[in-house]
C-alpha positions in Angstrom: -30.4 13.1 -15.6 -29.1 12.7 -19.3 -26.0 13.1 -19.7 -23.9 14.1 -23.1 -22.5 11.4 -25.2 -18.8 10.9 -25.4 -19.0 11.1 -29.3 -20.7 14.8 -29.4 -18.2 16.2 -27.3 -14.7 18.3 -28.6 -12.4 16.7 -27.5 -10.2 20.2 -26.6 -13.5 21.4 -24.0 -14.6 18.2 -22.6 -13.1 16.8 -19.2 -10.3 14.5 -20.3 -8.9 17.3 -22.8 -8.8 20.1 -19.9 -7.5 17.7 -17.6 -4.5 17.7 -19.7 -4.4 21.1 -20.1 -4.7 21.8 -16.3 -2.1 19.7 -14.8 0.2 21.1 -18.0 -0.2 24.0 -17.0 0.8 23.6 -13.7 3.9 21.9 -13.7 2.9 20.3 -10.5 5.2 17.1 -9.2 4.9 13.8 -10.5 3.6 12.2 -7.5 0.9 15.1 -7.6 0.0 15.1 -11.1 -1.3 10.8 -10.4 -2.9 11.9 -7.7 -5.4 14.7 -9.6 -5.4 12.2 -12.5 -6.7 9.4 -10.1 -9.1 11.7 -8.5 -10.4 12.5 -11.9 -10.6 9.1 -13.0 -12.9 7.8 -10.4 -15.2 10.5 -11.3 -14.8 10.0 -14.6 -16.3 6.8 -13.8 -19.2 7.8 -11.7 -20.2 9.9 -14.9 -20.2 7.3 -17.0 -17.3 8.2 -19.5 -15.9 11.7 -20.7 -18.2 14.5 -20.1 -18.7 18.2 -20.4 -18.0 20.3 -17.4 -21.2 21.9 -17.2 -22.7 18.8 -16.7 -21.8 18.7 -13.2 -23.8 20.5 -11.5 -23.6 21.2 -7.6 -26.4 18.8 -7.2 -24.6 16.2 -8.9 -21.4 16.8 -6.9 -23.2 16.3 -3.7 -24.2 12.8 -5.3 -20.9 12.1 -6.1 -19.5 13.4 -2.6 -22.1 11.3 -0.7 -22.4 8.4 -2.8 -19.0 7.5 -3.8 -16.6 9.6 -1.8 -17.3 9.1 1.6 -18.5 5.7 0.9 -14.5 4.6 -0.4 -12.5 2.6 1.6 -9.9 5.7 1.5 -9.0 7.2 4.5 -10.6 10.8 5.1 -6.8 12.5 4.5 -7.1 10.4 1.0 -10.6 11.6 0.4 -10.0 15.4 0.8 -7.2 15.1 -1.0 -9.5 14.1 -4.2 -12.2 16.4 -3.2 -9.7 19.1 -3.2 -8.3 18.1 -6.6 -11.6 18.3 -8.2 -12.3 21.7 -6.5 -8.9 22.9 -7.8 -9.2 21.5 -11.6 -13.4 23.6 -11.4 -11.2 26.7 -10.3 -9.1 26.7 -13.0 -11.6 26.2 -15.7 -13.7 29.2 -14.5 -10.4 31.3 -15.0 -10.9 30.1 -18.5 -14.3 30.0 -18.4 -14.7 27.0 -19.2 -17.2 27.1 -16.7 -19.1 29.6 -15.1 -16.7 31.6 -12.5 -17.8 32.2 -9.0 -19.4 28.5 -8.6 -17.5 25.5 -7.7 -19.5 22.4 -7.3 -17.1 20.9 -5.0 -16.8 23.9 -2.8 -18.8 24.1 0.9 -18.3 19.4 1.5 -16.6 18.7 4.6 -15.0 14.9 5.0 -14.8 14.1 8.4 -12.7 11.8 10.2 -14.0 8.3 11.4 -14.6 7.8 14.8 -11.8 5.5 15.2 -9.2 7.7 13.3 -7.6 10.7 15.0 -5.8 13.6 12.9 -2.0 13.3 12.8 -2.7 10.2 14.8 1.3 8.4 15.2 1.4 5.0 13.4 1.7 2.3 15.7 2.5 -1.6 16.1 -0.3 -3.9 16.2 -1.6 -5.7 19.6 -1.8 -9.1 19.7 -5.1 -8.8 19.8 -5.6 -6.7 16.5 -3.0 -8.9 14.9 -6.3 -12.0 15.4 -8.4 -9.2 13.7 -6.2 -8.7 11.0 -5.6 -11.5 10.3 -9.1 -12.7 9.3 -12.0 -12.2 7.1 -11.9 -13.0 3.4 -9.6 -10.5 0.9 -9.9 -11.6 -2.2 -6.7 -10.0 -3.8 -4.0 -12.3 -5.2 -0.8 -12.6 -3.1 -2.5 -10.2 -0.4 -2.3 -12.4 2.2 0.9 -14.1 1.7 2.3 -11.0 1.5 1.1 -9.6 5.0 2.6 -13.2 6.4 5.6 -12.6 5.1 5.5 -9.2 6.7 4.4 -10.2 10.2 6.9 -13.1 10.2 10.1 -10.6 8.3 9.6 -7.7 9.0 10.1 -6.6 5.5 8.8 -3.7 3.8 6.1 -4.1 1.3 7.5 -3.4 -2.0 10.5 -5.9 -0.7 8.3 -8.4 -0.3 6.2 -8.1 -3.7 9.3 -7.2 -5.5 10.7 -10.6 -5.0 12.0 -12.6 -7.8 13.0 -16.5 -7.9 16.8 -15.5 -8.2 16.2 -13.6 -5.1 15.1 -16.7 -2.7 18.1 -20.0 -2.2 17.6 -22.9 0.2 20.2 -24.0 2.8 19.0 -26.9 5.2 15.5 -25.9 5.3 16.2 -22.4 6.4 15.4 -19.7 2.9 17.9 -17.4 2.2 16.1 -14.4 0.9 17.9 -11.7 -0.7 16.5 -8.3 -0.3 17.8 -5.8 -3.3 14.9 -3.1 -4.4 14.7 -1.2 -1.2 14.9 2.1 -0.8 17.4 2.6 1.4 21.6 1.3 1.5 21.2 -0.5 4.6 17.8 -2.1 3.4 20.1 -4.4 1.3 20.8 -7.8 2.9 20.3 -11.4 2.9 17.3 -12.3 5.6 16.9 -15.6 6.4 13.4 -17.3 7.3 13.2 -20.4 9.2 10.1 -20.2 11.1 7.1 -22.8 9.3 4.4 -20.1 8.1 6.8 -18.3 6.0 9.1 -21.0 4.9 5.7 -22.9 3.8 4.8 -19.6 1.5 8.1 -19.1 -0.1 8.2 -23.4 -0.2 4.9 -22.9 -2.3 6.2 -20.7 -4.4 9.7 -21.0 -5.2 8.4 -25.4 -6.6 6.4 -23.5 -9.3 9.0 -23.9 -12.3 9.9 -19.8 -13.8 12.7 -18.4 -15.0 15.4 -17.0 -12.2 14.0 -13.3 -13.2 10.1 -14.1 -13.1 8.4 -12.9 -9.7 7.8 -14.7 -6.9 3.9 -13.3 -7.2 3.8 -13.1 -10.9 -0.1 -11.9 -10.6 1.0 -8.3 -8.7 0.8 -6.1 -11.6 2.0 -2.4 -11.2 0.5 0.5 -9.9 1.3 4.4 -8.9 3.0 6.9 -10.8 5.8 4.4 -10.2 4.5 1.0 -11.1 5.3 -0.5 -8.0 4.5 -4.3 -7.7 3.2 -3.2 -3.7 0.7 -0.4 -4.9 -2.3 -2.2 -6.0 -1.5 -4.6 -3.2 -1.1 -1.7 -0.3 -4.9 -0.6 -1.9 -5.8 -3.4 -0.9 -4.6 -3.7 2.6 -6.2 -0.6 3.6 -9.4 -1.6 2.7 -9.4 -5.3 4.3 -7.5 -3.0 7.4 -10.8 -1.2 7.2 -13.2 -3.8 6.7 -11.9 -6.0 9.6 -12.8 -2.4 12.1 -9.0 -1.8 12.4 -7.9 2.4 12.8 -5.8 4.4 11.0 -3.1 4.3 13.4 -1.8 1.0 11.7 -0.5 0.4 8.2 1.2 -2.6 6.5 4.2 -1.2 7.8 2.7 -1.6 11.4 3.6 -5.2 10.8 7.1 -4.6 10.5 6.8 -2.2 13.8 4.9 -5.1 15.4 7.6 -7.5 14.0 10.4 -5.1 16.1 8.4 -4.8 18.9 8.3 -8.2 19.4 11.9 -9.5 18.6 12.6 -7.0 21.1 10.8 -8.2 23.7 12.4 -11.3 23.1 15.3 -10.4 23.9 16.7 -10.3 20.4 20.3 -8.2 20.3 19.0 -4.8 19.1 22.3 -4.8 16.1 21.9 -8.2 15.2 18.0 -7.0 14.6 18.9 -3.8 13.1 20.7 -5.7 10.5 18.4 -8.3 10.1 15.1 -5.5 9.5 17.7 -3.4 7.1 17.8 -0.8 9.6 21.1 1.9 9.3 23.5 1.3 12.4 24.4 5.0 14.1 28.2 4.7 14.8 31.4 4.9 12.6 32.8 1.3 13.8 29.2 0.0 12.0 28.8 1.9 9.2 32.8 1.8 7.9 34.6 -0.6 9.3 31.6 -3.5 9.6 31.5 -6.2 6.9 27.8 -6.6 7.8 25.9 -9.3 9.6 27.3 -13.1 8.5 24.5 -15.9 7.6 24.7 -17.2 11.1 23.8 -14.0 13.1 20.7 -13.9 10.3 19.7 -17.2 11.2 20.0 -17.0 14.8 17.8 -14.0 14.9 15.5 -15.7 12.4 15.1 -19.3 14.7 14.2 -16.6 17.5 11.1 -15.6 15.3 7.4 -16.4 17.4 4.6 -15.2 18.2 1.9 -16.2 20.9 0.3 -19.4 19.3 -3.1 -18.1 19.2 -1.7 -15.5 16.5 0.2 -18.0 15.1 -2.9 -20.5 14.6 -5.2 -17.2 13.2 -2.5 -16.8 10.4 -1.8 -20.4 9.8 -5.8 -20.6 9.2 -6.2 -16.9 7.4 -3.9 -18.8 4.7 -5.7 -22.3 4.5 -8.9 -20.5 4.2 -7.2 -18.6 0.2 -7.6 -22.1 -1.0 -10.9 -24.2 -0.2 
């Protein structure tokens, strides 16, 4: 099929100019707004540049839909969501007939769920057992899976972790002294320290490179989202190595901080001391008014009590080696 040349097309009736015009129009949410911009864009792409609306044509929506769609590495929630973006910006250009009313290319495609994925399903730790599935394979994105150590190992959120500047990490007798500031909640701010090997190693590797106090700690995470977040390109990323490794949609990067809980609590770990070491919010008034906090020594305590079974150890030991051949 030919399609129309970017050049021969107003730029006030082709795709790009009614995009803007729709989501004007709308005064839709910020958040929402990205999302029908990024839904546009990746068709944008499959077309081969700016286009005229009439070129698609239900026939070259169900190529899209089949070809590029449900092939994605998005989850099926993710992938309606774009469908029904692009079926919302056809309906409002056939009230401006822009298009012919009546006929919505993206109208009558269902996006099932994968077998493995439930609706609604609750997020969830990971087993041991996952954890040796995750934690193999061969993601080629920078950081990613230094990042995900740092997660199993912490517990710390994602954009904590890819947030982190060389200011932000100080060394006390081999133990880091990592100090967690862009979080996105009061009682995610804290000093965590990190004793155990894997982790010291990455933040070791990283913190000998000479930068500026202010320069990240993965200067090659570039931002993404509506907000620019430092995580969002890298939480793309996680999902699909999640999904490439067979892993369901009841996990998430922030399964490993579940799975880091989990585990400290089963060994035993006092639940406050945790709570203040994961940046949880303590429930009572002697906590919340009259506590100074957790001291460096609590921190590190909890922190020497950091394992996990040494065959998941080993996977992630060799999951790192295996970024650098």
């Amino acid at each position: 099929m030919q399609l129309i040349a970017h050049a021969q097309l107003p730029t006030e009736n082709s795709l790009d100019g009614l995009l803007d015009k729709w989501i004007d129009s709308t005064g839709c949410l910020k958040t929402t707004s990205f999302q029908r911009r990024q839904a546009y864009a990746e068709l944008r792409d499959f077309l081969g540049g700016n286009r005229s609306p009439t070129v698609v044509t239900p026939a070259l929506a169900a190529q899209y839909v089949d070809e590029r769609l449900r092939q994605s590495a998005d989850s099926p929630s993710t992938r309606r969501r774009k469908l029904s973006a692009l079926g919302a910006f056809w309906a409002w250009m056939a009230t401006r007939r822009f298009v012919a009313n009546g006929v919505n290319p993206w109208s009558g495609f269902r996006i099932r769920n994968s077998g493995n994925a439930r609706v609604g399903a609750k997020k969830r730790p990971y087993t041991m057992t996952e954890l040796l599935r995750l934690f193999s394979g061969s993601p080629t994105y920078p950081a990613l899976r230094e990042v995900m150590a740092l997660g199993l190992f912490t517990g710390a959120r994602i954009n904590e972790l890819c947030s982190l500047t060389h200011a932000d990490v100080r060394w006390d007798r081999g133990v880091a002294i990592v100090q967690i500031t862009r979080t996105k909640t009061t009682a995610g701010v804290r000093n965590l320290a990190v004793a155990h090997h894997i982790p010291v190693a990455i933040l070791r590797s990283r913190t000998r490179r000479s930068a500026p106090a202010s320069a990240q700690l993965f200067p090659e995470l570039r931002g993404g989202g509506y907000d620019k977040k430092l995580s969002w390109h890298v939480g793309q990323a996680f999902r699909y190595h999640r999904n490439k490794v067979g892993l369901c949609g009841e996990t998430d990067f922030h399964s490993l901080r579940r799975t880091f809980i989990t585990r400290m609590e089963n060994l035993g770990v006092d639940q406050v001391h945790l709570a203040r070491y994961v940046g949880h919010a303590l429930p009572t008034l002697a906590f919340t008014l009259y506590s100074g906090g957790s001291t460096e020594t609590t921190q590190r305590a909890t922190a020497r009590a950091v394992t996990y079974p040494p065959r998941v150890e080993a996977a992630v030991s060799s999951f790192l080696r295996s970024q650098h051949p």
